[in-house]
N, C-alpha and C positions, 0 to 999 in steps of 0.2 A: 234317860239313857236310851238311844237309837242303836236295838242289837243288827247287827251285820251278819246274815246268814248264808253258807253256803250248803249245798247239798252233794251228797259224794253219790253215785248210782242214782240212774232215774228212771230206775223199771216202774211196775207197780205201787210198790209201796214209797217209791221215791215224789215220786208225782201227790202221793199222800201227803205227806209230807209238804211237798212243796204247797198245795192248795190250803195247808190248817195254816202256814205262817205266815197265808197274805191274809189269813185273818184273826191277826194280831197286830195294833193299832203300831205297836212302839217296835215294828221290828221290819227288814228289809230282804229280801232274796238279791243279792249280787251278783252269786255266780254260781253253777253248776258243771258238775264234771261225771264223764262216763269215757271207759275204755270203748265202748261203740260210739266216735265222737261226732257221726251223723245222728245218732237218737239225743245225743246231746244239745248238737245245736240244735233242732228240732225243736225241742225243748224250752232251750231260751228264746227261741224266735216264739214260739207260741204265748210266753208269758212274757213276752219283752223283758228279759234278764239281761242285764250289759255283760256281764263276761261268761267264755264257756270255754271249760277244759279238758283235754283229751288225759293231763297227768295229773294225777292225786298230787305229788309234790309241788306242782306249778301252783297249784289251786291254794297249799298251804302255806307258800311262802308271798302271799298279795296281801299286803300289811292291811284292806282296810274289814277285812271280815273279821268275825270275833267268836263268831262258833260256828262249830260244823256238824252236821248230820251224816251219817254213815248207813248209809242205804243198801251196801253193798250185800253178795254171797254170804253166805257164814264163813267160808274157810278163810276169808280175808279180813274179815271182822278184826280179830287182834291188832293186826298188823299196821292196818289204820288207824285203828282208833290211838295205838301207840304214838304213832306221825303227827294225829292231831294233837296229843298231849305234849308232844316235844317241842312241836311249832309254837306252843304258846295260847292254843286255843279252847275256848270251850266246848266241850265233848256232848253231843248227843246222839246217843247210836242204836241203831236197831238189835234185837235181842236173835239169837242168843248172845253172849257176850263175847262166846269163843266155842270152838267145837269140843273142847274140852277144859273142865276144870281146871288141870294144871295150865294152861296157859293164864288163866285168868290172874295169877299170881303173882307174874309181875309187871303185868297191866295195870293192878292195885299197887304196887310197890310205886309202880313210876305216878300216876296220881297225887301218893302220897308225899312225894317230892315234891307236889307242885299245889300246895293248900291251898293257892289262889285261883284253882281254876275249879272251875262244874262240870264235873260227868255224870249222867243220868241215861236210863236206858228205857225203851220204849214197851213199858205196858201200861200199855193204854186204858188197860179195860176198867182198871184201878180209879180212872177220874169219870165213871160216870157217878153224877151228881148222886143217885139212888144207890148207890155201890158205897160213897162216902159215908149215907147216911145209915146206911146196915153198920158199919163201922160204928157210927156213934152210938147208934141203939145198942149195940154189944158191952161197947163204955159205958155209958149209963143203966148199964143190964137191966135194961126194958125187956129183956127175951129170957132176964134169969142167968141162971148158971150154964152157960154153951155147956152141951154131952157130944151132939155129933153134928157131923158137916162131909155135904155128900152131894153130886153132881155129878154133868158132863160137858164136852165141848164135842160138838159134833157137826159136821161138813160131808158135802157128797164131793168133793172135788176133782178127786181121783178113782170117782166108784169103776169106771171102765180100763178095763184094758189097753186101749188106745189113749189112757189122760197120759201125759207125761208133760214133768218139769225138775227142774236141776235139784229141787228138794230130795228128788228120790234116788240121786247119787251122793253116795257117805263119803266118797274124797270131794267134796264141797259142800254138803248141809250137815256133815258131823253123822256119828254113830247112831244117833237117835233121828226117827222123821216125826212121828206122830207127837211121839210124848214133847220132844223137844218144842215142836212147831208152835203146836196148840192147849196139850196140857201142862208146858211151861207157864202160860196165861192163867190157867187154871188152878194154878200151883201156889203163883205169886196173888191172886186175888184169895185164896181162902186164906196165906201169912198175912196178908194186910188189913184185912178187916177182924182178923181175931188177936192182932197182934202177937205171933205166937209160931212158931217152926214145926214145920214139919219135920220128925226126928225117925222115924220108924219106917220101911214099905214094904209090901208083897204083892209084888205084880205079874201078870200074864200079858205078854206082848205077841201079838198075832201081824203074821205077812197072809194080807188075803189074797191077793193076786201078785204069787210068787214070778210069773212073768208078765213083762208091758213091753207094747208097741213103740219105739219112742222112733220119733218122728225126725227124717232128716233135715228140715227147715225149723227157726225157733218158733214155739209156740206161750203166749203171755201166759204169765200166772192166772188160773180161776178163770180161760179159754177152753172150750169145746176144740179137741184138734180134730180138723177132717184132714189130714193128709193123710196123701192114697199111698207114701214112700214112707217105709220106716223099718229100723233092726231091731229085734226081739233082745231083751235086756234082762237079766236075772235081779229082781229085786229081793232083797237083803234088811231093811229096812220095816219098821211097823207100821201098817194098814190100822191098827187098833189095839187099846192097849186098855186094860182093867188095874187099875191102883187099890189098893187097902194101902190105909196109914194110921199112924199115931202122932198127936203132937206135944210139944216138951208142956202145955196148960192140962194133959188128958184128957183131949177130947179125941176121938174115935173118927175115921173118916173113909171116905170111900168116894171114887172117880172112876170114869171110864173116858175116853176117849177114840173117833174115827173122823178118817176122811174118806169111807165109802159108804156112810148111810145115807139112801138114795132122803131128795128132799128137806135133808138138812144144810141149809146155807150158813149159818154163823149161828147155830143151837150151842152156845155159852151158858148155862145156868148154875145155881148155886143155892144150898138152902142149909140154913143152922139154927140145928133145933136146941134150946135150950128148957131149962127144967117151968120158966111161965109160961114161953111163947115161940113159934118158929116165923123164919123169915124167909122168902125166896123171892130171886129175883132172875129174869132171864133177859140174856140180850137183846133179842128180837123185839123185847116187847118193855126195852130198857127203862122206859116212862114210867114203870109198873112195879110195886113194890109190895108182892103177899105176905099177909103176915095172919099165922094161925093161933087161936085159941080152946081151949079145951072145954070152959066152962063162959066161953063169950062167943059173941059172931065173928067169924073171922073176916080181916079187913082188907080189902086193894086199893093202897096206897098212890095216889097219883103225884107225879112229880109238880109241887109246886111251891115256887120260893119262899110264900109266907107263911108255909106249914114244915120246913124244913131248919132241921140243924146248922149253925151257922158256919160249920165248915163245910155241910152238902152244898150251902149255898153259896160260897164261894167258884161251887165248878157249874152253875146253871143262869141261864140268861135271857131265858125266855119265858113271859107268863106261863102260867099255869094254861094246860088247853094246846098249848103250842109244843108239838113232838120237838124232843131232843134225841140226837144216834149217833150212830157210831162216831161221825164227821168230827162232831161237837165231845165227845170223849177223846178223840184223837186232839183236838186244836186245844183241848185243857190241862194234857200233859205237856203239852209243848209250852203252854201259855205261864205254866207251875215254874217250869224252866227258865224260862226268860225272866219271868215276875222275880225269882230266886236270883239270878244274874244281876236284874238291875238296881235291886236293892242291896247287892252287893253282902249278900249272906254266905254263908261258910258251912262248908258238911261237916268241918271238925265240931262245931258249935249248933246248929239251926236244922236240925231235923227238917228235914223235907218230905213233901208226899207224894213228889215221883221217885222212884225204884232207884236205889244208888247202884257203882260197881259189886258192891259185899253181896247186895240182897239178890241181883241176877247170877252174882258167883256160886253162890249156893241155892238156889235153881239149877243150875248144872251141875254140881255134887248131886241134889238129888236124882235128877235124870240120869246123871251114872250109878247112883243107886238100885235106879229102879229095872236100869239093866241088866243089871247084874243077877237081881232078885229073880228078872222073867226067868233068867239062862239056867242059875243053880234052883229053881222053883223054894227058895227061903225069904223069912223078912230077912232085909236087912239095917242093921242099924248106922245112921250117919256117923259120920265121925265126923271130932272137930279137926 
């Protein structure tokens, strides 16, 4: 099977996107659409794409694509991805799912109308190959009994006053900036490798730079702006945010998150200590897999095929020696996707191990959780 892809938005992360699925052998870019439909074509002329669209509907009713990518703002997230599922197509959209939980509700409803199709939502950080195998060492409790699990995700992207981007307006990236953005990824990688919810939180959510510059020309996402023209903006929004949790296994946990610590460009890490052994692993240095012992030497684990679990191995492709990153973690959720499409597997049935609608849904329950908790200073408990 030859998947037929289109992509919806081709900012940033759109162009991501589009670069992991020319590398995938069994799948094609056809067509591209953006309401700026000069960056659009841009876009197809640069990757020679034969068709490009200025409307989401024109895009979805061209009988020969078969899934769609939804690249788009948050606040339109729903509403697409809905289009996409109506139209008949297969769904892969960027996170969050929706700026708010109850939207997501019957986004899953209409899905579940359509048991022939696949939606899937983009954390990526979940397919790096080292990430998989902390998963299976947990399974095979090589690490013992998990007690706690404890981390950050931290960025300097917005450390100045002058950074601005549409993330740090709540009528279009949703109520949450921080937690939402980046400790959503955080969220969903410590439920995936421990197999297990987060049910519990008590959080402190910080605005460090209550006002920014924002700039009257666009400025790209994770751009330096020097423009010398701009209107002073009240931000609303968290700069940084500290999580305590509980999970339904009992294990104990703890996160922080910013996107103003200077010199942090994509600091993702993650470590779960259990009662033999602890493991840590951080993005930057994704190839790399610590693992601590009490009465042993402890070990750094390097990424290599013939030393790895055989579902680590499924997301790795390169000898041993040869760096794998971010690129190659993005192009293995995508690849999870299509691989599930063309063997023609079923969410009702075939567990998958990219991120369904249910599992980014409640990723958003808890980020409204966790807002809640900064605001009234309580934990709060999930509800189902």
């Amino acid at each position: 099977m030859n998947i037929k892809a289109a992509i919806i938005g081709m900012g940033y992360i759109g162009v991501s996107h589009l670069e992991a699925i020319r590398r995938i052998g069994f799948a094609d870019i056809v067509a591209v659409a953006d309401t700026n439909y000069a960056l659009a074509k841009k876009k197809a002329e640069e990757y020679s794409i034969a068709k490009c669209y200025e409307s989401v509907d024109d895009l979805l009713a061209d009988p020969e694509i078969t899934v769609v990518h939804n690249c788009t703002p948050n606040y339109i997230h729903t509403e697409i991805n809905k289009k996409i599922l109506k139209a008949g197509k297969h769904l892969f959209t960027e996170k969050p799912l929706a700026t708010s939980f109850a939207e997501t509700r019957g986004l899953i409803e209409l899905k579940e109308s359509k048991p022939e199709l696949v939606a899937a939502v983009n954390f990526n950080y979940r397919m790096n190959p080292l990430v998989q195998e902390m998963k299976s060492k947990i399974q095979r409790q090589e690490i013992g009994k998990p007690y706690l699990i404890h981390g950050s995700y931290l960025q300097d992207w917005l450390l100045y006053d002058t950074d601005y981007n549409w993330r740090l307006e709540p009528e279009i990236s949703g109520p949450s900036r921080c937690i939402a953005d980046i400790g959503s990824h955080w969220m969903d990688m410590a439920q995936h490798i421990t197999d297990s919810k987060i049910t519990e939180v008590c959080a402190d959510l910080v605005t460090v730079i209550p006002i920014r510059k924002k700039p009257t020309s666009q400025v790209e996402t994770f751009s330096l702006n020097k423009s010398a023209e701009y209107e002073e903006k009240e931000i609303v929004t968290e700069d940084y945010g500290a999580v305590m949790f509980k999970m339904e296994n009992g294990v104990s946990g703890v996160f922080h998150v910013s996107e103003v610590s200077a010199g942090r460009g994509c600091f993702f890490n993650i470590e779960v200590d259990g009662s033999k052994a602890s493991m840590y692993w951080n993005q930057e240095s994704c190839d790399q897999l610590w693992m601590g012992f009490r009465e042993d030497d402890n070990r750094l684990i390097m990424r290599n095929p013939n030393h790895i679990s055989a579902k680590a191995g499924e997301y790795t492709y390169l000898a041993k020696g040869h760096p794998e990153g971010w690129n190659d973690a993005f192009r293995n959720n995508i690849y999870s996707v299509y691989t599930y499409i063309a063997e023609g597997k079923k969410l009702s049935s075939d567990t998958p191990d990219f991120a369904t609608l249910e599992e980014a849904a409640y990723i958003l329950k808890l980020t409204e959780a966790i807002l809640e908790s900064s605001k009234t200073r309580s934990w709060i408990k999930i509800k189902d």
